[in-house]
PAZAPA-4460 file (N, C-alpha, C; in steps of 0.05 Angstrom, whole numbers, plus 32768, in hexadecimal, padded with zeros to 4 digits):
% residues 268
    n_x    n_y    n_z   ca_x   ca_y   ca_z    c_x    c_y    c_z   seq   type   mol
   7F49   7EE4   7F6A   7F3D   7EFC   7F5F   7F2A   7EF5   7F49     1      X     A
   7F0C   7F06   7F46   7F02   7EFA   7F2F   7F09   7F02   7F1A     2      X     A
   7F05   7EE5   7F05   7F17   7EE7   7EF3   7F07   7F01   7EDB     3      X     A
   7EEF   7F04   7EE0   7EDE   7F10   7ED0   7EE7   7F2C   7EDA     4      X     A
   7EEF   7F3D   7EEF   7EF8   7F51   7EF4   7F18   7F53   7EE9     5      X     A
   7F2B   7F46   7EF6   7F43   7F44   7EEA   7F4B   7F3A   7ED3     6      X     A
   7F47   7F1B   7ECC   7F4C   7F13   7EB8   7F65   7F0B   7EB9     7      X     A
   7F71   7EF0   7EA8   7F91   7EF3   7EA2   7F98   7F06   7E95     8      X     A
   7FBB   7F0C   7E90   7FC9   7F13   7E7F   7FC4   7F0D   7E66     9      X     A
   7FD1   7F22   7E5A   7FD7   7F22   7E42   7FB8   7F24   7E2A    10      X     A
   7FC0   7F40   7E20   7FA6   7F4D   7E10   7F8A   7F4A   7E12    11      X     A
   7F7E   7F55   7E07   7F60   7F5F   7E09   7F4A   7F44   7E0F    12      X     A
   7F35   7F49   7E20   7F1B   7F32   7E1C   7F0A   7F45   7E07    13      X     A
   7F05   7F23   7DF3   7EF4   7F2E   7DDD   7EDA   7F3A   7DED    14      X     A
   7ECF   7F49   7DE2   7EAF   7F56   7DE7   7E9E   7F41   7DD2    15      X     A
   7E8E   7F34   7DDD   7E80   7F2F   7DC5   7E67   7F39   7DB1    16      X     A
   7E64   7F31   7DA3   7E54   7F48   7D8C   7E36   7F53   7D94    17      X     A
   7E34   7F69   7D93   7E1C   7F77   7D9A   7E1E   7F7B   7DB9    18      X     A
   7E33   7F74   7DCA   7E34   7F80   7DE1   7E45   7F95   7DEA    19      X     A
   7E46   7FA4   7DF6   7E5C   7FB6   7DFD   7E6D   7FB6   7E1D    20      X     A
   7E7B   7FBF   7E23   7E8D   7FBE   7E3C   7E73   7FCC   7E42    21      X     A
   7E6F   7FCA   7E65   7E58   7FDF   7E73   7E72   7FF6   7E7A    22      X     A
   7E64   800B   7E7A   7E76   8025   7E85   7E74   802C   7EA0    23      X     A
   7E83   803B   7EAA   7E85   803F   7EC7   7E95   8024   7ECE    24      X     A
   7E90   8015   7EE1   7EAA   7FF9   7EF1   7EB6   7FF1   7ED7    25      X     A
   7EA9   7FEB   7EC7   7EAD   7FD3   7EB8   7EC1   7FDF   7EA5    26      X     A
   7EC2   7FFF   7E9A   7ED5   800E   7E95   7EED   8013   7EA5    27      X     A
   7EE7   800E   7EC0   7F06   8014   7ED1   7F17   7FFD   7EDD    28      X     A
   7F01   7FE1   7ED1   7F0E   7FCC   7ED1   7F22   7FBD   7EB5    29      X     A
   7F0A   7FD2   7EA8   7F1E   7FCB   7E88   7F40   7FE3   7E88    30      X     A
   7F3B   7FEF   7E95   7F57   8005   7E96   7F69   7FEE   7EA7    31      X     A
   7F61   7FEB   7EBA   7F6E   7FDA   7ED2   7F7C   7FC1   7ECA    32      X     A
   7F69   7FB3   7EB4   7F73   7F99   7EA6   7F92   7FA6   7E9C    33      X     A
   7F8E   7FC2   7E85   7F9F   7FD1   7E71   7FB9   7FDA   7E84    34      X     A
   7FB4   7FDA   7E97   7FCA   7FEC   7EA9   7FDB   7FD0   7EB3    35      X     A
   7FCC   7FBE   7EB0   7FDE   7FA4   7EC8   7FEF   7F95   7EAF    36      X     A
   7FE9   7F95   7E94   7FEC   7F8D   7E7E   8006   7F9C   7E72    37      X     A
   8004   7FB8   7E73   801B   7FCE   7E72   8030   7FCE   7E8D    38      X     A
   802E   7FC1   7E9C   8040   7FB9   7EB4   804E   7F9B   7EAF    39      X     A
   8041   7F8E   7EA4   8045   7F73   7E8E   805C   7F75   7E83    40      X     A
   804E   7F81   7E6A   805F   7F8C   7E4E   8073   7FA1   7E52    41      X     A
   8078   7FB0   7E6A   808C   7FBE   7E73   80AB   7FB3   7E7D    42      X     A
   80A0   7F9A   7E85   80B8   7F94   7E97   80BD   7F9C   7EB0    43      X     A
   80B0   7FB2   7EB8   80AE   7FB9   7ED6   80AB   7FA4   7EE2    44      X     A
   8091   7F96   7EE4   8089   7F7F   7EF5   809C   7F71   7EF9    45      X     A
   80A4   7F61   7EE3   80B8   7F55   7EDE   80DB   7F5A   7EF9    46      X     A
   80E4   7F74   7EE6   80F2   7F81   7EFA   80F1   7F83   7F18    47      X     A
   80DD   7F8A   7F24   80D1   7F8E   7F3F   80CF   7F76   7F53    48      X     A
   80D1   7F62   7F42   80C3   7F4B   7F4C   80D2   7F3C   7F60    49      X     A
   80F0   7F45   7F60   810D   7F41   7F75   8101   7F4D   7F90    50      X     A
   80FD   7F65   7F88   80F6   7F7A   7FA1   80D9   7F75   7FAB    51      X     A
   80CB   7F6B   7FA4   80B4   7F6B   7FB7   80B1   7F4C   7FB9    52      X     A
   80C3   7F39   7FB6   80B8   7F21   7FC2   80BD   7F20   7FE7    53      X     A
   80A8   7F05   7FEC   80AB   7F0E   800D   80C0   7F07   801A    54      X     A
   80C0   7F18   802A   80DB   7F0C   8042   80D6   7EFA   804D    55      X     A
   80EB   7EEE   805E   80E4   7EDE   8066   80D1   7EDC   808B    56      X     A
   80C7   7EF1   808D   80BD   7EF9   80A5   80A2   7EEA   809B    57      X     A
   8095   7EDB   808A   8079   7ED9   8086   807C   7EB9   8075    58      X     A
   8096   7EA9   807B   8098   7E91   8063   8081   7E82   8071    59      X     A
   8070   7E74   8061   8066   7E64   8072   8049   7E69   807B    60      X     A
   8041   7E80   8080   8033   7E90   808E   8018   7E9C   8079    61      X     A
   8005   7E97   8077   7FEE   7EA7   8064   7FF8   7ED0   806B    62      X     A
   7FFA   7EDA   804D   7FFB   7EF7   8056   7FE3   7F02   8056    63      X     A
   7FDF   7F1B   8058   7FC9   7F27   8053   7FD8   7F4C   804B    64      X     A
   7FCA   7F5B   8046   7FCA   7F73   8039   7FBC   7F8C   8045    65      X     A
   7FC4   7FA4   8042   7FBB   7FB7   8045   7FC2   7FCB   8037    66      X     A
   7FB2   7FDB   8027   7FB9   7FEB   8018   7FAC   800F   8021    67      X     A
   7FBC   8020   801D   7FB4   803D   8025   7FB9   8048   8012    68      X     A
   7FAF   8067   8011   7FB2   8076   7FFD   7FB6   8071   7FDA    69      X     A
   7F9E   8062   7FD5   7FA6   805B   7FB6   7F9F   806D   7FA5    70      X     A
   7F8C   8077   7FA9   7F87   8094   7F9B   7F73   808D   7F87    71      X     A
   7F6D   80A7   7F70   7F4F   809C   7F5F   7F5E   808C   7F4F    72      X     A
   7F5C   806A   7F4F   7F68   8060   7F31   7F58   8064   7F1F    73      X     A
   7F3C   806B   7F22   7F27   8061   7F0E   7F2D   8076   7EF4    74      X     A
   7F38   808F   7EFF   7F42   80AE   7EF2   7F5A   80B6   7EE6    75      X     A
   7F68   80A7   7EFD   7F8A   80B2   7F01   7F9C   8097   7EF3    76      X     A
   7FAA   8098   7EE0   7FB4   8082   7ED7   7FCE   8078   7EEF    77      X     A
   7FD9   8088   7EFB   7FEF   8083   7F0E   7FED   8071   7F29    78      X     A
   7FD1   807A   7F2F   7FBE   806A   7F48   7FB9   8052   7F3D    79      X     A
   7FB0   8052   7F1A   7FA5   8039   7F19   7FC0   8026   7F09    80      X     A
   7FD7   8032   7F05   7FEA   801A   7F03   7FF1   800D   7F25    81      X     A
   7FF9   801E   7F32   7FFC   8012   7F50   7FE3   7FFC   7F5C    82      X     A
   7FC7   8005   7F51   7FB3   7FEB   7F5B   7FC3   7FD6   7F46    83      X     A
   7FC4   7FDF   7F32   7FCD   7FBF   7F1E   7FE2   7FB7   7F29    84      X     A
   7FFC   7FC5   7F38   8010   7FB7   7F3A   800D   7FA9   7F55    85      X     A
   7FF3   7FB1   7F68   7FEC   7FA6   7F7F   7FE6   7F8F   7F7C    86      X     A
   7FD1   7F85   7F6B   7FC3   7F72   7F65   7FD1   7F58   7F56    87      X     A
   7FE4   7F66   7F4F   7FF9   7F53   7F40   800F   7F4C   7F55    88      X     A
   800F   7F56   7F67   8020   7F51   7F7E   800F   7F3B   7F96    89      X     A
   7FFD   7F43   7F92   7FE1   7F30   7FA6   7FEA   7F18   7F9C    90      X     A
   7FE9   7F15   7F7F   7FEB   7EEF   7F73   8006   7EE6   7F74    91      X     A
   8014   7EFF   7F70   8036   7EEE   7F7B   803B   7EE1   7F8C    92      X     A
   8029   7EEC   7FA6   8032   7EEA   7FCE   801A   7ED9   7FCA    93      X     A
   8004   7ED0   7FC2   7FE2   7EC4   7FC0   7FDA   7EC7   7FD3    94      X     A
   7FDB   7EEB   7FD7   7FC7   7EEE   7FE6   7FA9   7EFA   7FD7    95      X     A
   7F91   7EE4   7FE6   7F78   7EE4   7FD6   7F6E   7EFE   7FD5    96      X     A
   7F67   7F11   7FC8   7F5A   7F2F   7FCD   7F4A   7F2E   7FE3    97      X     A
   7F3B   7F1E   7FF5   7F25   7F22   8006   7F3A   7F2E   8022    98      X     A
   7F53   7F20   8020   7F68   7F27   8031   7F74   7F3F   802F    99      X     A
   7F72   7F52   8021   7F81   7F6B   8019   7F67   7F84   8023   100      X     A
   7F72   7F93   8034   7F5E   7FAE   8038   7F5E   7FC4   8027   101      X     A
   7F53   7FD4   8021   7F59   7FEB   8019   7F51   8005   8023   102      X     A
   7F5F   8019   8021   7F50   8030   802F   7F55   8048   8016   103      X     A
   7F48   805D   8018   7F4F   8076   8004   7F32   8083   8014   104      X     A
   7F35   809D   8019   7F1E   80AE   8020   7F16   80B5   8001   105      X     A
   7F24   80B7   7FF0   7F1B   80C4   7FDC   7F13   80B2   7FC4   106      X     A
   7F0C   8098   7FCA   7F03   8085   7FBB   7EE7   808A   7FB3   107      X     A
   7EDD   808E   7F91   7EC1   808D   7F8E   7EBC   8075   7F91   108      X     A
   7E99   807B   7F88   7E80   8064   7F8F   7E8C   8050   7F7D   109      X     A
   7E94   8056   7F5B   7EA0   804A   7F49   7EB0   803B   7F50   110      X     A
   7ED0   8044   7F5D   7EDE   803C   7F60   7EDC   8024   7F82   111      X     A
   7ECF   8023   7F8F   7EC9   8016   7FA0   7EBC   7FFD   7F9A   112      X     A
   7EA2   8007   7F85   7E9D   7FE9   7F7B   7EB0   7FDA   7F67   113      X     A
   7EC1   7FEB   7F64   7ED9   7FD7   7F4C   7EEA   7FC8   7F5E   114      X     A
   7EE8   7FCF   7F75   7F0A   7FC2   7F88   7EE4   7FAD   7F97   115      X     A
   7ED8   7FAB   7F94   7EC7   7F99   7FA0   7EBF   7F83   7F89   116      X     A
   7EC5   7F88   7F77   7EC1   7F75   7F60   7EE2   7F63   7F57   117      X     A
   7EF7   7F7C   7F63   7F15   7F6D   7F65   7F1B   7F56   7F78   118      X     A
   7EF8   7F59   7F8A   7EFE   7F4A   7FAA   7F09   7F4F   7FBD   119      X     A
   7F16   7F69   7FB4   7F29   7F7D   7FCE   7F13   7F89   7FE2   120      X     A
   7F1B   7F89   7FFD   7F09   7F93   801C   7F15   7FB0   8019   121      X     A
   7F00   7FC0   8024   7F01   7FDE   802A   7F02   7FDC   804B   122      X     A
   7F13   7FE5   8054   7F15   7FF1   806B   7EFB   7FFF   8079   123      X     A
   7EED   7FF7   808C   7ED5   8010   808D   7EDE   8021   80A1   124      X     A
   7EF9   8027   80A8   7EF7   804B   80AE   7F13   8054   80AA   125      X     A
   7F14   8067   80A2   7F30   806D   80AA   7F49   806C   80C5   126      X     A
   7F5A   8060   80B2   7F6E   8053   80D3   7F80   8063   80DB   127      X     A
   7F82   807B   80CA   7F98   8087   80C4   7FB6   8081   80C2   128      X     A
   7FBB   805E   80BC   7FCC   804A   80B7   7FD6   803F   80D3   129      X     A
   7FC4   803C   80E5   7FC8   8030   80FE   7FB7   801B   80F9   130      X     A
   7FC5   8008   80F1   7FB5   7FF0   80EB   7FC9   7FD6   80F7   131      X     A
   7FBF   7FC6   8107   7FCE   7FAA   811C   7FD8   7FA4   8104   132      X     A
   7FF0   7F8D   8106   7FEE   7F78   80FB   7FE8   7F5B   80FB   133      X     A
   7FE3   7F5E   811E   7FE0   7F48   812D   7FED   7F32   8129   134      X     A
   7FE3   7F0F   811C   7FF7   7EF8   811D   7FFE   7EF2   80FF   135      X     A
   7FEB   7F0B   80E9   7FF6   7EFB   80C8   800D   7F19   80C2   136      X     A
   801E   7F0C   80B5   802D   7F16   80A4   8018   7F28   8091   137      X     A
   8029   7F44   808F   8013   7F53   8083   8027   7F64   8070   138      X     A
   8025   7F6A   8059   802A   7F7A   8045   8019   7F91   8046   139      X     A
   8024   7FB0   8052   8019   7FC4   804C   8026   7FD6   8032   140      X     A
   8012   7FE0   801E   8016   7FE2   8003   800D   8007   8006   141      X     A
   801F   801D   800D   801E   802E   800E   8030   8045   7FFB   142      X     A
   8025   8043   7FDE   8036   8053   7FCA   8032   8075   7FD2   143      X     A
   8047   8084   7FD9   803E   8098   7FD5   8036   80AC   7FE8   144      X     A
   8029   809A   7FFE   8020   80A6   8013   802C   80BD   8027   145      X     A
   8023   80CA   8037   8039   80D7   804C   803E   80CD   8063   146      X     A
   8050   80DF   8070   805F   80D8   8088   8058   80D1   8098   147      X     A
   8041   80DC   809B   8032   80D5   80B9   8021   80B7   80B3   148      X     A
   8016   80AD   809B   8011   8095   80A0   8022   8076   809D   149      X     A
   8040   8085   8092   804F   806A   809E   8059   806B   80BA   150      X     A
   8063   8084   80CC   8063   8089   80E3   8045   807D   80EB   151      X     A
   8028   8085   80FA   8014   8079   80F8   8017   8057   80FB   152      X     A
   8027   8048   80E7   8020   8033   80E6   8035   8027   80F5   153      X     A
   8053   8036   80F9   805F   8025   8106   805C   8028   8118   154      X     A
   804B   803F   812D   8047   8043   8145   8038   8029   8155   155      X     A
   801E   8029   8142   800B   8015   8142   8010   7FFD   8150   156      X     A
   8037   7FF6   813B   803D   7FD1   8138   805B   7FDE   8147   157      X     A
   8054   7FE9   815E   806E   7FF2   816B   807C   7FE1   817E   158      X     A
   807F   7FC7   8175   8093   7FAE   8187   809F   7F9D   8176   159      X     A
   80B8   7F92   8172   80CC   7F80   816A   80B7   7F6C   8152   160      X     A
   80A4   7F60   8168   8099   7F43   8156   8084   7F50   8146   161      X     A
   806E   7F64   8148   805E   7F6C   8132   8071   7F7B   8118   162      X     A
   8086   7F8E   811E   809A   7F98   8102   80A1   7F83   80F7   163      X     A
   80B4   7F70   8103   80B8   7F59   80F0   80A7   7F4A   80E4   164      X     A
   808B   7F4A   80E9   8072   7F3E   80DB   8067   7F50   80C5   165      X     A
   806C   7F69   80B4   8070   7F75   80AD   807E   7F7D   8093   166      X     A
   8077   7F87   8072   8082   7F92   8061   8078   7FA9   805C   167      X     A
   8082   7FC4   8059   807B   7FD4   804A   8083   7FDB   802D   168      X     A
   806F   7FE4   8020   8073   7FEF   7FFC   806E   8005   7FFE   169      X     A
   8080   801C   8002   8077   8036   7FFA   808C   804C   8000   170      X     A
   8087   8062   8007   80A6   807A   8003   80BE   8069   800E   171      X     A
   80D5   806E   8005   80EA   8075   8011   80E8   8077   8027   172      X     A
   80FC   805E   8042   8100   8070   805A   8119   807B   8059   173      X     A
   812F   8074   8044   8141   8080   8049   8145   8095   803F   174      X     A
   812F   8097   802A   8130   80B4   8019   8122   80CB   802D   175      X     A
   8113   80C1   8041   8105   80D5   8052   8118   80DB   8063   176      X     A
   812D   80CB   8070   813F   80D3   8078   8152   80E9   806D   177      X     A
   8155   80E7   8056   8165   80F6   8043   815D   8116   803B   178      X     A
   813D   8111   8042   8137   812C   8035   8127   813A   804A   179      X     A
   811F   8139   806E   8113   8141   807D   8130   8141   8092   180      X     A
   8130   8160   80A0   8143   8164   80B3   813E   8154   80C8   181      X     A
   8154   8144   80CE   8150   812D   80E8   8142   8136   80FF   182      X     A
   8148   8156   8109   8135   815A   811F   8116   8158   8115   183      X     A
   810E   8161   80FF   80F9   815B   80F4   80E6   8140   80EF   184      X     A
   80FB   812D   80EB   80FB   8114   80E8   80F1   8107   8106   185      X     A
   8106   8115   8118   8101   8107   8131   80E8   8115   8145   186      X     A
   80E1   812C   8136   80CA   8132   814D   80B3   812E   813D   187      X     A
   80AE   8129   8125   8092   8123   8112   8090   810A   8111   188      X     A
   80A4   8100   810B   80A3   80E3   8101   80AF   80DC   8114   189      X     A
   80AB   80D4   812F   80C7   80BF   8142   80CB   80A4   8135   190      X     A
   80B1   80A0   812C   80AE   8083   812E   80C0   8074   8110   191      X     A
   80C3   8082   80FD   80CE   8083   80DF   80EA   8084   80F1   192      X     A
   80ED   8098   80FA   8111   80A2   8104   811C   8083   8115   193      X     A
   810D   8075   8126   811B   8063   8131   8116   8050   8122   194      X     A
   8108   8045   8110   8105   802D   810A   811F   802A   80EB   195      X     A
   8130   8041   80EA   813E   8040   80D5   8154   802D   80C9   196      X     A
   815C   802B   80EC   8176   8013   80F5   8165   7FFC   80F0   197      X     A
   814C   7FEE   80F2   8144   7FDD   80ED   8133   7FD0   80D5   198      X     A
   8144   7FE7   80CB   812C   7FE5   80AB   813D   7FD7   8098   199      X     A
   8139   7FCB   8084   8144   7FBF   806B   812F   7FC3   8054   200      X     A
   813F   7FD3   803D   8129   7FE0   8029   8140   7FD3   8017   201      X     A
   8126   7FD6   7FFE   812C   7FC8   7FDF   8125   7FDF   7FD0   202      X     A
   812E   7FF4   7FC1   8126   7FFF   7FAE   8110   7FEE   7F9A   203      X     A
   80FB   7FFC   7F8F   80EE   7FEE   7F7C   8102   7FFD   7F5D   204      X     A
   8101   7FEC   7F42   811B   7FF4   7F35   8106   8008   7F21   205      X     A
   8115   8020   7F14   8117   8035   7F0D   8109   8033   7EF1   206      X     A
   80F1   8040   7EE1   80E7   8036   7ECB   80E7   804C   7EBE   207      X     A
   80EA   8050   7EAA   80E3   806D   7E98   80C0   806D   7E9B   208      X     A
   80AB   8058   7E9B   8098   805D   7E93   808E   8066   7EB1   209      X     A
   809A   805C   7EC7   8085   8061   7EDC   8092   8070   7EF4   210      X     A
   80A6   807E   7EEC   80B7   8099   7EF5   80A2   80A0   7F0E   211      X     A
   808E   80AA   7F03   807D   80B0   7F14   806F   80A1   7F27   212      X     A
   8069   808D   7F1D   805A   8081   7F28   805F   806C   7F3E   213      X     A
   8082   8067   7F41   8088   805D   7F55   80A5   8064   7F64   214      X     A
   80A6   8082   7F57   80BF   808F   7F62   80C2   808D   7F7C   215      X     A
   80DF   8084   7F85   80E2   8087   7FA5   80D0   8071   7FB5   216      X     A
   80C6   805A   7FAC   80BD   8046   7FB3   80C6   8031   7FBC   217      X     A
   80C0   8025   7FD1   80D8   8013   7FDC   80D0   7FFB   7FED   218      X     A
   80DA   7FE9   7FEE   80CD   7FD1   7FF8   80E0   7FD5   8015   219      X     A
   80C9   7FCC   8034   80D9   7FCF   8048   80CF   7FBC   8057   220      X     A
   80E6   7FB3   8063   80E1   7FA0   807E   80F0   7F99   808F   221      X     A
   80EC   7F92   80AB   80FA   7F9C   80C2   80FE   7F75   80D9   222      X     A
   8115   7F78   80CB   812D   7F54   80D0   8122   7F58   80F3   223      X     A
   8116   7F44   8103   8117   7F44   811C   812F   7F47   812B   224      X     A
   8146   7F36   8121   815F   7F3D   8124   816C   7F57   8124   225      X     A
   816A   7F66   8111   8171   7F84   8112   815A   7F8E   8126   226      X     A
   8145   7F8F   8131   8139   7F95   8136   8137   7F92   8161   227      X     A
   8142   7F7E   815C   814D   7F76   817D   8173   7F87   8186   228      X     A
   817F   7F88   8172   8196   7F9B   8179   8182   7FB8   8183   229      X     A
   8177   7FC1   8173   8173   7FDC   8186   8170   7FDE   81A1   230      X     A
   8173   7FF7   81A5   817A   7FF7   81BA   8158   7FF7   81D1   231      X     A
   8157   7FF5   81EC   8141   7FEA   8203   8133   800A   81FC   232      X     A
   813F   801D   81F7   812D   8036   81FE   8122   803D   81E4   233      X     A
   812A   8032   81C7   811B   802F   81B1   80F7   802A   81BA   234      X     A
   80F3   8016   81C6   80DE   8010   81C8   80D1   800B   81E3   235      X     A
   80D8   8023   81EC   80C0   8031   8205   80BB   8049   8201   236      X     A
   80BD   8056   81F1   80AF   806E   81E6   809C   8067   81DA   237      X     A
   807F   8065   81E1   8065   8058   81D0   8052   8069   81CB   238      X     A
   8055   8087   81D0   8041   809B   81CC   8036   8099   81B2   239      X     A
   801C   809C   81B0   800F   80A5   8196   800D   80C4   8183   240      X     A
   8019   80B7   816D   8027   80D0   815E   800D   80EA   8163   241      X     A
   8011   8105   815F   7FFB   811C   8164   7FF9   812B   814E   242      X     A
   8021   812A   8148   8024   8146   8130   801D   815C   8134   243      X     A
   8018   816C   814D   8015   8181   8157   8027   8199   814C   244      X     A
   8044   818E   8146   8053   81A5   8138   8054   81A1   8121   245      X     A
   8046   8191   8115   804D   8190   80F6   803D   819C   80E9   246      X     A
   8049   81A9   80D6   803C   81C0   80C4   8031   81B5   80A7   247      X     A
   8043   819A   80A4   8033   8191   8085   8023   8170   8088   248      X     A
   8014   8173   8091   800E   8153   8098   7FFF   814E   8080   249      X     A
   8005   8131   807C   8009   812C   805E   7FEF   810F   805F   250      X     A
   7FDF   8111   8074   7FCC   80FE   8073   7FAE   8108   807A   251      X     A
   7F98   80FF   8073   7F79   8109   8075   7F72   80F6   8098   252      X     A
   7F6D   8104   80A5   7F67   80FE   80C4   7F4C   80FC   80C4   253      X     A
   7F40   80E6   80D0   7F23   80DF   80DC   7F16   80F7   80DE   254      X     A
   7F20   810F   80F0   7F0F   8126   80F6   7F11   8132   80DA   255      X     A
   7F1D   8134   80C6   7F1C   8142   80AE   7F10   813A   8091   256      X     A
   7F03   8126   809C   7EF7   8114   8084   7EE1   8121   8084   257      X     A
   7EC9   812B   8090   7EB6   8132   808D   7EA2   8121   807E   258      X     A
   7E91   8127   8066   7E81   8110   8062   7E8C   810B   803F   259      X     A
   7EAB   8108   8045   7EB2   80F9   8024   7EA6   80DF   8021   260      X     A
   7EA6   80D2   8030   7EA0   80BC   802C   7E81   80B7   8025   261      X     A
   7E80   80A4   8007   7E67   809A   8010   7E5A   807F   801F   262      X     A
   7E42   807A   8026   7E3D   8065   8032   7E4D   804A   8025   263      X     A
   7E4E   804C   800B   7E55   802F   8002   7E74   8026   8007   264      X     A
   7E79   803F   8004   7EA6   8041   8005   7EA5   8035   802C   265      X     A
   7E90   8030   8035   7E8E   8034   805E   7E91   8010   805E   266      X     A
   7E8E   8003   8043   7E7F   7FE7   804C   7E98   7FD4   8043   267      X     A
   7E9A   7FBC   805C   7EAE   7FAB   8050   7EAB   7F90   804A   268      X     A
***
C-alpha cells in the first residue's frame, strides 16, 4: 500500500512549513490515517485479531479480497472506520491492495480516487455479490450489507470446493437466523438457510466505541468437511435467486442504478 496514502502507525505526518494538506482526497486520506490509528489506540484491532485470522482453507495459498457495500467513508465516520479496519486486515493476511476489489454504487469521484491512491481495484459493474471465487482463496469483506447479497454470493460459489475457498466478514448468519421467520428465510434467502449446517462463525468482540459500527459482525467460513456431511439434495437446487416475493430487498440491482455512477467510479 502506498506509504504516502496510508502511512505507518502511530500519530500525525509532519506538514512541512508553508505547505498545507491538499483538500478533497488528501483530506479523506488524512481522516482514514485518524480512523485506522483510533482502531490502534482502541484495542479493537488488537482484540479482533483472533477472529479474523485465516482459516485454514487458504494456508499456503496467495488470498485476494472483495469488498461490497462500504458506503461514503469520505463523510460517514462508520464507513470510514470499516475501510481502516479493512486495510489493516489486508497487511495482516498480505494481501497487496491491487488484489482487493471494491464495489459501492454510491461511491463519489472523491472517494474513488482515494481507494485508487490506497491501490484498491473498483469493480467495474455491479455484481450484485455474485462474484466466482475460482482457484484463490478469497476474503469477502461485507459489513452491513443485506440479505440478498450474501445469499447472491453463495449462490454464485454454490459447490463444496469454491465455499471452502472462502471467508466472509459481515452480518450474522446466525443472527439472521434468529431474527427472520424460517419460512421466510427459506423462500428469500435458500441459499443463507442451507448453508447454516456448514457454516462456522467467530463473533467479532463487542466495543463501546464501535457498537455501531460493527454490531452483529461476524467472521464466517464453511470446513469442507462439514460441508460434505450435507446432505446430496443440498446441492442440486442451483436456481438463481429472483426475490419475487420479497417485499424488503435490501440491495441496489443493475436495473436500478440508473446513471449514479460516474465514468471514473466504471474504471479498474
Amino acid at each position: 500500500m502506498a506509504e504516502g496514502a496510508w502511512g505507518p502507525p502511530g500519530g500525525r505526518r509532519r506538514r512541512q512549513r508553508g505547505r498545507r494538506e491538499p483538500e478533497g482526497g488528501g483530506a479523506v486520506l488524512r481522516r482514514l490515517r485518524e480512523a485506522r490509528d483510533e482502531l490502534l489506540g482502541s484495542g479493537f484491532w488488537a482484540d479482533s485479531a483472533g477472529a479474523v485470522r485465516a482459516p485454514p482453507c487458504g494456508a499456503g495459498r496467495p488470498w485476494r479480497c472483495v469488498c461490497y457495500g462500504l458506503g461514503r467513508f469520505g463523510t460517514c465516520p462508520t464507513a470510514r472506520h470499516q475501510l481502516a479496519f479493512l486495510l489493516l486486515l489486508l497487511q495482516r493476511m498480505h494481501v497487496p491492495p491491487d488484489r482487493c476489489l471494491v464495489f459501492d454504487p454510491a461511491f463519489s469521484e472523491l472517494e474513488v480516487a482515494a481507494l485508487g491512491e490506497l491501490g484498491l481495484r473498483l469493480l467495474p459493474e455491479n455484481e450484485e455479490g455474485k462474484h466466482p471465487v475460482r482457484d484463490s482463496p478469497t476474503l469477502f469483506y461485507m459489513v452491513h450489507c443485506g440479505k440478498a447479497l450474501y445469499n447472491n454470493l453463495l449462490w454464485r460459489n454454490w459447490a463444496p470446493a469454491a465455499l471452502s475457498n472462502m471467508v466472509i466478514i459481515g452480518n450474522s448468519f446466525k443472527g439472521m437466523q434468529e431474527r427472520v421467520l424460517s419460512r421466510i428465510l427459506e423462500r428469500d434467502y435458500s441459499y443463507i438457510a442451507k448453508i447454516l449446517k456448514g457454516t462456522e462463525e467467530v463473533a467479532l468482540p463487542a466495543h463501546p466505541r464501535y457498537a455501531d459500527t460493527f454490531n452483529d459482525t461476524s467472521v464466517h467460513w464453511f470446513p469442507l468437511h462439514k460441508l460434505e456431511q450435507l446432505s446430496a439434495e443440498v446441492w442440486e437446487f442451483l436456481e438463481e435467486p429472483t426475490y419475487q416475493e420479497c417485499e424488503d430487498l435490501e440491495i441496489i440491482r443493475k436495473e436500478d442504478e440508473g446513471n449514479r455512477h460516474s465514468p471514473v467510479a466504471l474504471q479498474s
